[in-house]
VMD Tcl script that draws the C-alpha trace (Angstrom):
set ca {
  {0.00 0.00 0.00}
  {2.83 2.42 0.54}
  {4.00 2.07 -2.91}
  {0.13 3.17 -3.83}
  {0.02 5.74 -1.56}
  {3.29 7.20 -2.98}
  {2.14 7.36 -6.62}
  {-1.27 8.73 -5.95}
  {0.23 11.60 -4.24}
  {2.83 11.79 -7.20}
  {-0.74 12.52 -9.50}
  {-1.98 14.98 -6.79}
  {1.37 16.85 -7.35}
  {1.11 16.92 -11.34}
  {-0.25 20.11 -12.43}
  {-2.87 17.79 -14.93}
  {-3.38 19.09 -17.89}
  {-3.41 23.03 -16.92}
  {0.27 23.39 -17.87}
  {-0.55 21.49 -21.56}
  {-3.46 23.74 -21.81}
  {-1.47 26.89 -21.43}
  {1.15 25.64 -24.40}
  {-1.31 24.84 -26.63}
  {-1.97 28.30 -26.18}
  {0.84 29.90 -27.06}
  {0.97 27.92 -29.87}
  {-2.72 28.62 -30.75}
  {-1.22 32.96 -30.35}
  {2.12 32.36 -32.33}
  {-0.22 31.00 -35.15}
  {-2.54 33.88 -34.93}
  {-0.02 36.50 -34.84}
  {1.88 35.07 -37.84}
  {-1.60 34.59 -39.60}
  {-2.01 38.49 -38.98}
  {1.40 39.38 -40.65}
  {0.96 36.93 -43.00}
  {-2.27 39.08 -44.37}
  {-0.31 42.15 -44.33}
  {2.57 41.39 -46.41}
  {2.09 42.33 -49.72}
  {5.58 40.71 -50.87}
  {5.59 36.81 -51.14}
  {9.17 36.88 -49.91}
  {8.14 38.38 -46.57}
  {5.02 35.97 -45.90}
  {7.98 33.09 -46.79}
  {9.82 34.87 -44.02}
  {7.50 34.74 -41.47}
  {6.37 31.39 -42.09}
  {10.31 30.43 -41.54}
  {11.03 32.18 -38.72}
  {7.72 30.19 -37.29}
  {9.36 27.34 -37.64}
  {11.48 27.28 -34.91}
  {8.65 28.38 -32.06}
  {5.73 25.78 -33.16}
  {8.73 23.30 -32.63}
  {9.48 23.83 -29.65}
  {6.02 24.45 -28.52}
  {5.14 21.21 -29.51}
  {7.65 19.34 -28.05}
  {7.11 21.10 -24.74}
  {3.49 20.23 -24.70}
  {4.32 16.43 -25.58}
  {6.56 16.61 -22.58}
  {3.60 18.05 -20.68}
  {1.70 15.30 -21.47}
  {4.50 12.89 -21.28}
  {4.81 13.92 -17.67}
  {0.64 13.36 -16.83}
  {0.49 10.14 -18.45}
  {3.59 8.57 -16.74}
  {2.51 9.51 -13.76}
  {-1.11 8.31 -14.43}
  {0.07 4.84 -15.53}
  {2.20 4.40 -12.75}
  {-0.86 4.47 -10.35}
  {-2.55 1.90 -12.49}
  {-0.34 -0.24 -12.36}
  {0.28 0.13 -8.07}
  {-3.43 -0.36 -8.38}
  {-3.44 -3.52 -10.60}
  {-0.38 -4.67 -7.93}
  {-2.32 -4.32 -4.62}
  {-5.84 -4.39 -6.05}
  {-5.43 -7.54 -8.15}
  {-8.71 -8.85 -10.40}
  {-10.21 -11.63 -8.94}
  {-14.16 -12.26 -9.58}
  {-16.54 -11.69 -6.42}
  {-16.61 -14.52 -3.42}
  {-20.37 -14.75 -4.41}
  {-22.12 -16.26 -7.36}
  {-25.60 -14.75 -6.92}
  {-26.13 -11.19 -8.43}
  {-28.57 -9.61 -7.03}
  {-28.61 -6.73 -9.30}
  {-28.27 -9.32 -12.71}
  {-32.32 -8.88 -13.22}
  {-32.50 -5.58 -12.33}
  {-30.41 -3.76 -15.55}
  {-32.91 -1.21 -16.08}
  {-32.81 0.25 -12.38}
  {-29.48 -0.24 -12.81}
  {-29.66 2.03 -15.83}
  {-32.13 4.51 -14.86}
  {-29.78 4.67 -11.49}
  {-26.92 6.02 -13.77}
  {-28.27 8.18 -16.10}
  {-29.82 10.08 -12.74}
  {-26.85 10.09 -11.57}
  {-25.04 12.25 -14.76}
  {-28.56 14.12 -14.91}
  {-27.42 15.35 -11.35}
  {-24.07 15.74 -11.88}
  {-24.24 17.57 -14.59}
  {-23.23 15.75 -17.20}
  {-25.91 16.29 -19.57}
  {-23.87 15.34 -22.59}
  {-23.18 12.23 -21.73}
  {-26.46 11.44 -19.74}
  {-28.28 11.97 -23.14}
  {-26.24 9.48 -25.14}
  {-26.69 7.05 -22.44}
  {-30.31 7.58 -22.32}
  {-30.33 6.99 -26.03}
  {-28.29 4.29 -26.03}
  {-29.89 2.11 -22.94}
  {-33.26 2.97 -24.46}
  {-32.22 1.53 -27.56}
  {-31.87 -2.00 -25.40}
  {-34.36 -1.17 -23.00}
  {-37.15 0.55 -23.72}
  {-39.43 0.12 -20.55}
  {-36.83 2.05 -18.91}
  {-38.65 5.17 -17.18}
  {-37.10 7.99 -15.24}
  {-39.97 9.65 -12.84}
  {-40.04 13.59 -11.66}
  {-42.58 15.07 -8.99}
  {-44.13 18.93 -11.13}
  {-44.01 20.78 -7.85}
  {-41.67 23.15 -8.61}
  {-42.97 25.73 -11.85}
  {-41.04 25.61 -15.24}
  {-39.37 28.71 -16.59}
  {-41.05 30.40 -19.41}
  {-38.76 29.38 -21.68}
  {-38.83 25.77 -21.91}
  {-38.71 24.42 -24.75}
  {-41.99 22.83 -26.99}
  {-40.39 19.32 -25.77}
  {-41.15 20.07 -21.93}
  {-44.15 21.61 -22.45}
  {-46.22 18.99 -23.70}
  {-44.23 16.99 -20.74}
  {-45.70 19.13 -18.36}
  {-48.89 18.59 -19.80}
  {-48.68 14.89 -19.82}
  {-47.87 15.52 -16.07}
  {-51.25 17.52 -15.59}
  {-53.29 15.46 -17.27}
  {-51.78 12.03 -15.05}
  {-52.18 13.63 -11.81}
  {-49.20 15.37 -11.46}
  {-46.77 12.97 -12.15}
  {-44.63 13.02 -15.41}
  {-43.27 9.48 -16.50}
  {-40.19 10.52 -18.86}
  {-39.22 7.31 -21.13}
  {-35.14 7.26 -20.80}
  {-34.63 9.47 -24.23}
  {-32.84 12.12 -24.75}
  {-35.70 14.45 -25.76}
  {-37.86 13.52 -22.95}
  {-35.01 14.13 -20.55}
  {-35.16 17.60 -21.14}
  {-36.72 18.86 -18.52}
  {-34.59 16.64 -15.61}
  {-31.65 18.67 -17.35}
  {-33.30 21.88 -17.55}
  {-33.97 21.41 -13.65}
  {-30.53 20.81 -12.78}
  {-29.32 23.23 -15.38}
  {-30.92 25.88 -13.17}
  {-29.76 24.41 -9.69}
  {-26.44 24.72 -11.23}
  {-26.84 28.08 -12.56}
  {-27.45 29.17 -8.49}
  {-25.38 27.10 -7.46}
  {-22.60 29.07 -8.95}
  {-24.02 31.82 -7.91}
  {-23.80 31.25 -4.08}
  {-20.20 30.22 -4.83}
  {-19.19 33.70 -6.10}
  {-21.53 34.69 -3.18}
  {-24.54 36.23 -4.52}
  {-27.39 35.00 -3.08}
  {-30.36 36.91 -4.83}
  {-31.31 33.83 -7.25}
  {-31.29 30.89 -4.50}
  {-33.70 33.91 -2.97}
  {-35.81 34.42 -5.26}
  {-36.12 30.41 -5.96}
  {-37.00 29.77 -2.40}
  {-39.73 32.47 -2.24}
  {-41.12 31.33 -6.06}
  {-41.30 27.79 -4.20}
  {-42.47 29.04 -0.68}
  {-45.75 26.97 -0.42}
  {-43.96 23.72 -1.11}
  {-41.08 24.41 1.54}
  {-43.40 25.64 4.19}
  {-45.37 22.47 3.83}
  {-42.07 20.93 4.72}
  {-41.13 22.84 7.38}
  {-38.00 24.06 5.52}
  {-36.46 27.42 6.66}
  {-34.26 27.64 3.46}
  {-35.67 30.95 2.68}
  {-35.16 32.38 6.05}
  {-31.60 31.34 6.40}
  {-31.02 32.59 3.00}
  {-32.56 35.87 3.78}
  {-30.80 35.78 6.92}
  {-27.61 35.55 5.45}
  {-28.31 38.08 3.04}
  {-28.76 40.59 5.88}
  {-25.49 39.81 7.39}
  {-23.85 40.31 3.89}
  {-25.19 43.55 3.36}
  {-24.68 44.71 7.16}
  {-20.87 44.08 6.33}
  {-20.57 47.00 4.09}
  {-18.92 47.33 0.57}
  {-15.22 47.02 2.07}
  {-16.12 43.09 2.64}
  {-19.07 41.91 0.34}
  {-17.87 44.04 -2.81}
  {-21.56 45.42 -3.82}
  {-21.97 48.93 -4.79}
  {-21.61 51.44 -2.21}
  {-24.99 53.30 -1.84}
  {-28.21 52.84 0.24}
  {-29.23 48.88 -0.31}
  {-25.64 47.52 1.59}
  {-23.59 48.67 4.64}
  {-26.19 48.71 7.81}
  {-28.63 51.12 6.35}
  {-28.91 48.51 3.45}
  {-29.59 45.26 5.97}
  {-32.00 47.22 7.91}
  {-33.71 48.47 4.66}
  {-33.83 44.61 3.75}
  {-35.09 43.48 6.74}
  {-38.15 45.56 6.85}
  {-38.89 44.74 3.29}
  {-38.61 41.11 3.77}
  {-38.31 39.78 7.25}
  {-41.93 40.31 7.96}
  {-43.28 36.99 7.06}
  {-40.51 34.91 9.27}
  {-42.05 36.94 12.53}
  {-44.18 33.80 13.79}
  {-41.37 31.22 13.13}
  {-38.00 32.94 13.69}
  {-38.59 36.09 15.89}
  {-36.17 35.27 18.63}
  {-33.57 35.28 15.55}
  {-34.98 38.58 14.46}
  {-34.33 40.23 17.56}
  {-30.90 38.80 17.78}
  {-30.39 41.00 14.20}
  {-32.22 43.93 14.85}
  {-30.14 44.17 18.42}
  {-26.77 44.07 16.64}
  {-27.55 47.24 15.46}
  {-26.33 48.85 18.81}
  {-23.08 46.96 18.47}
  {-22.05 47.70 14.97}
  {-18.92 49.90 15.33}
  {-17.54 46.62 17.33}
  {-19.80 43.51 16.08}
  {-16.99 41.12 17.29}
  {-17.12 41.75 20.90}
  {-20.61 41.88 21.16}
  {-23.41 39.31 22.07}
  {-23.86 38.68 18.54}
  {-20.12 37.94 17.28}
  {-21.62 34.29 16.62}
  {-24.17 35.47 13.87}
  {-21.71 37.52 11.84}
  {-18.94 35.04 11.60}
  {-20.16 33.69 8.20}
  {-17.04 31.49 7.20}
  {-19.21 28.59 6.27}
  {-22.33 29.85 5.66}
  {-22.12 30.10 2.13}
  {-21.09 26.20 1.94}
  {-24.07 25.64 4.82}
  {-26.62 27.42 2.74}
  {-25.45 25.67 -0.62}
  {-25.61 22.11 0.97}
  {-29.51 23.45 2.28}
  {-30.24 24.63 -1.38}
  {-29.25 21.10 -2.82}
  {-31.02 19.08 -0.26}
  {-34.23 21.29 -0.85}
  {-34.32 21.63 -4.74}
  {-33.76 17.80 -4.88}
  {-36.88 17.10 -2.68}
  {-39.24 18.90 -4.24}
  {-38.07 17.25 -7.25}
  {-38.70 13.30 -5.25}
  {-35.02 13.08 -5.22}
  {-32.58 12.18 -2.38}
  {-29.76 15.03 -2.18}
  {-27.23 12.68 -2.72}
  {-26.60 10.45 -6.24}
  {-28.48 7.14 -4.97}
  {-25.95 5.49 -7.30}
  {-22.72 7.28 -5.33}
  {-24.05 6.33 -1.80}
  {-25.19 2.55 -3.35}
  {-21.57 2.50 -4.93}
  {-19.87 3.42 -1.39}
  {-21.78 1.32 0.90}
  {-21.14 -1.45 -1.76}
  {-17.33 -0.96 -1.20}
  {-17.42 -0.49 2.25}
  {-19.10 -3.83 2.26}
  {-17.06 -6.07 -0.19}
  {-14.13 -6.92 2.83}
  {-16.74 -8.08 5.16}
  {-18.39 -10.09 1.65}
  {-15.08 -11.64 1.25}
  {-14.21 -12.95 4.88}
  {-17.65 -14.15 5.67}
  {-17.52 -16.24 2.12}
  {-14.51 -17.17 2.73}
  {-15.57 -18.35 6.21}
  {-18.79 -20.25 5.04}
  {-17.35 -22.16 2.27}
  {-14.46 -23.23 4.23}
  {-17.16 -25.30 6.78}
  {-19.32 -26.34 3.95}
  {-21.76 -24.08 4.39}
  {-23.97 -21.54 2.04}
  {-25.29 -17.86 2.03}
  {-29.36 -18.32 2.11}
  {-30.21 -14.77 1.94}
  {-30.67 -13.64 -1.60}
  {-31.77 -10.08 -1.52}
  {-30.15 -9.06 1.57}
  {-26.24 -9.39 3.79}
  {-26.34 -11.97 6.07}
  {-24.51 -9.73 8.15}
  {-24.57 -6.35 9.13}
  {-22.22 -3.54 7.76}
  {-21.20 -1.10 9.62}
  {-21.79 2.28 7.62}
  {-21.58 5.73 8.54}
  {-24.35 7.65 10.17}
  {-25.15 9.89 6.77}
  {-25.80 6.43 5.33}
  {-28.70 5.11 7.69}
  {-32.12 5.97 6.48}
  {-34.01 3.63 8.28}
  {-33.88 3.47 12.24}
  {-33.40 -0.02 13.59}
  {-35.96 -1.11 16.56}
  {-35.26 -4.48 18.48}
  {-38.28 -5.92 21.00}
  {-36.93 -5.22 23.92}
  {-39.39 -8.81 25.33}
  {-38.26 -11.40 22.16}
  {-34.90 -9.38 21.42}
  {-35.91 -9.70 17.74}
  {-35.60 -7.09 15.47}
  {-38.56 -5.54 14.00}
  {-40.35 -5.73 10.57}
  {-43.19 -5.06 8.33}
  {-44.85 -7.91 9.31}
  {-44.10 -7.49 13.10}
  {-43.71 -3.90 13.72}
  {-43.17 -1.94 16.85}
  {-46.44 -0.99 18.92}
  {-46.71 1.46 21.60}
  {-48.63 0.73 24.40}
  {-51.06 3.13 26.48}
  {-48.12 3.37 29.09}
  {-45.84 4.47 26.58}
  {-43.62 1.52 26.58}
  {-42.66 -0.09 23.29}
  {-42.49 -3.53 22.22}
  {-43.03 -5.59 18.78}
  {-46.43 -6.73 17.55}
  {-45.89 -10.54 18.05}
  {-44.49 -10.10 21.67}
  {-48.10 -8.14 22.77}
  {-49.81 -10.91 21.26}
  {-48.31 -12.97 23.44}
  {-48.73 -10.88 26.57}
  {-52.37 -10.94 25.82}
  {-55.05 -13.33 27.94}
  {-58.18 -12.21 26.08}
  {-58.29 -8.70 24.96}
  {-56.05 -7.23 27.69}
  {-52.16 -7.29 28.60}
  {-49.87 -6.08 31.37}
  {-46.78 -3.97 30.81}
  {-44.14 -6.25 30.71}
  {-41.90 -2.89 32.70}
  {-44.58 -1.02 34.64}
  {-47.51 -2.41 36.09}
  {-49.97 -0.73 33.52}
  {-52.59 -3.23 31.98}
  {-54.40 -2.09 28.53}
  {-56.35 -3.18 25.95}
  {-54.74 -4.71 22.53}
  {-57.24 -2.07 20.76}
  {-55.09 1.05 22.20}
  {-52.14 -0.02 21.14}
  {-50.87 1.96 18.03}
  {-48.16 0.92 15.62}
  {-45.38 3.05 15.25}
  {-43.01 4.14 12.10}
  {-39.57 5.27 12.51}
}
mol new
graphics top color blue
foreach p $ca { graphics top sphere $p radius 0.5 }
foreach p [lrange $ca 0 end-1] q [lrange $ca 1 end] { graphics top cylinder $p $q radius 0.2 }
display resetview
């Protein structure tokens, strides 16, 4: 592993392909310029001039960028091959695939995936391409969120096959009728961008266009977004840059705030006063009471994070790529895979489970979506078919184990000495 860890950091200290870039270039300018004198020569012999003293340059701008890429490549292929030496191929300890009958989730996973990413370029030709195999392959967007006047005729008449079935638009993995998945994450790029060059007016005026639907999930994107605005503004034009006049500096934030803070009043008023009191302290904000609201070094990552998580939901989506976080749990899995087959086919044994471990991975808390409950009577855990039930005394126990408490209709509290009726019991969900 050391020898791995050495030649990865080798590629880490390559410049890529910036330096290449640049040559190219200069080569692309020395071209030009001749190209330029070239045209204003009216005597052959000087045009045969400059194209001889050219010579020379293009050369040795050529040869430099060669070495440029020389220089990436060696150092790429030396990883592959530390790779290859500590990471040899060997086929998987298990024969059954869970995934083998599955290829069109397994499809529609990854063309989400470059949808979301970005890559619309490539997400299109795949579409294309695994439609061309598959064509029951179906890629399925909530139409909470309102489409910009200019979408194209293509998304239109998606949006009105959405009206017309409820609501709900089922796109056919093709490049045309993936137009408005791209269009969507065209535009949470677009402010994306935008809160990384720290302007925070679109992601704004997105939340408030989309108010209704984050309210009725308790979201407080577009408070914290407005929020932050304020504290941009109250920093003046020395720090956030903006024209000096009478929207920024303190005069500006307070100007904001009574324009726009009027609708948080039920939800975030204690907030509220915390910004309208730093007003006292604002020839010395960082010794006051309210140092911790202006210091704002990570707000701008916080808020961005927020944006993503929101604008996925109200599009049905998870905020991370369900393929990336599959992908990683996968390989945070595979050495467990590999000692526990190793370990049942050495004592003759076989795995019996088909869609599910017969073990449990350990994975990190961002990765657990579903809480685990285990009876705290039969020390089993949970399912569907035997859920957790709260009884009238609050204690909680699994479906099958109050059955089994029961003598008629009633049971006693296997922890307090409570009795109840099987009737007020209520299932609960995690």
């Amino acid at each position: 592993m050391a020898s791995l860890q050495k030649a990865l950091e080798q590629v880490n200290r390559m410049p890529r392909l910036a330096k290449a870039v640049q040559d190219v270039d200069r080569i692309i300018d020395l071209l030009t310029q001749a190209k330029a004198e070239v045209l204003r020569a009216s005597d052959p012999h000087t045009s045969g001039l400059i194209m001889t003293k050219l010579q020379n340059p293009t050369k040795l701008a050529f040869e430099q960028v060669n070495t440029d890429l020389k220089e990436v490549s060696g150092a790429h292929k030396k990883l592959g091959r530390a790779i290859d030496k500590n990471f040899p191929l060997q086929p998987l300890p298990d024969d059954h695939d869970a995934m083998a009958y599955h290829p069109d989730l397994i499809n529609r996973a990854i063309a989400m995936h470059l949808l979301r990413e970005g890559q619309f370029t490539v997400a299109s030709k795949f579409i294309e391409e695994a439609d061309d195999i598959s064509p029951n392959l179906q890629l399925s967007v909530d139409h909470d969120m309102s489409m910009d006047e200019d979408d194209d005729d293509a998304e239109d008449s998606a949006s009105t096959a959405a009206t017309s079935t409820g609501g709900t638009d089922v796109h056919d993995l093709s490049p045309l009728q993936s137009q408005e998945l791209q269009s969507k994450f065209s535009e949470m790029y677009s402010i994306l961008q935008e809160l990384r060059n720290r302007n925070l007016v679109p992601a704004i005026d997105w939340a408030r266009a989309n108010s209704v639907e984050l309210e009725t999930r308790g979201s407080n994107l577009e408070f914290e977004l407005s929020k932050l605005q304020y504290v941009w503004l109250f920093k003046g034009p020395a720090v956030n840059g903006l024209p000096d006049d009478e929207n920024n500096g303190r005069f500006g934030a307070l100007k904001y705030a009574h324009r726009h803070f009027g609708q948080f009043r039920a939800r975030h008023a204690r907030e509220m006063d915390r910004l309208a009191g730093s007003m006292a302290f604002a020839s010395n904000i960082a010794a006051s009471p309210y140092a911790s609201d202006f210091m704002i070094d990570g707000a701008f990552s916080d808020v961005a994070a927020s944006f993503t998580r929101e604008f996925c939901s109200l599009l049905g989506l998870s905020a991370e790529s369900p393929l990336y976080i599959a992908a990683t749990a996968g390989a945070l899995a595979l050495p467990q895979l590999v000692k526990f087959m190793t370990k049942t086919r050495t004592r003759g044994t076989e795995w019996t489970t088909a869609n599910e471990l017969a073990f449990e991975t350990p994975l990190p808390a961002r990765m657990m979506y579903h809480s685990i409950f285990v009876c705290p009577v039969s020390k089993a855990q949970t399912t569907e078919a035997n859920p957790p039930m709260m009884i009238p005394c609050g204690h909680v126990l699994s479906k099958e184990s109050l059955h089994n408490l029961c003598r008629g209709t009633r049971f006693k509290c296997p922890y307090c000495p409570s009795e109840g009726h099987v009737r007020d019991a209520k299932e609960i969900i995690f």
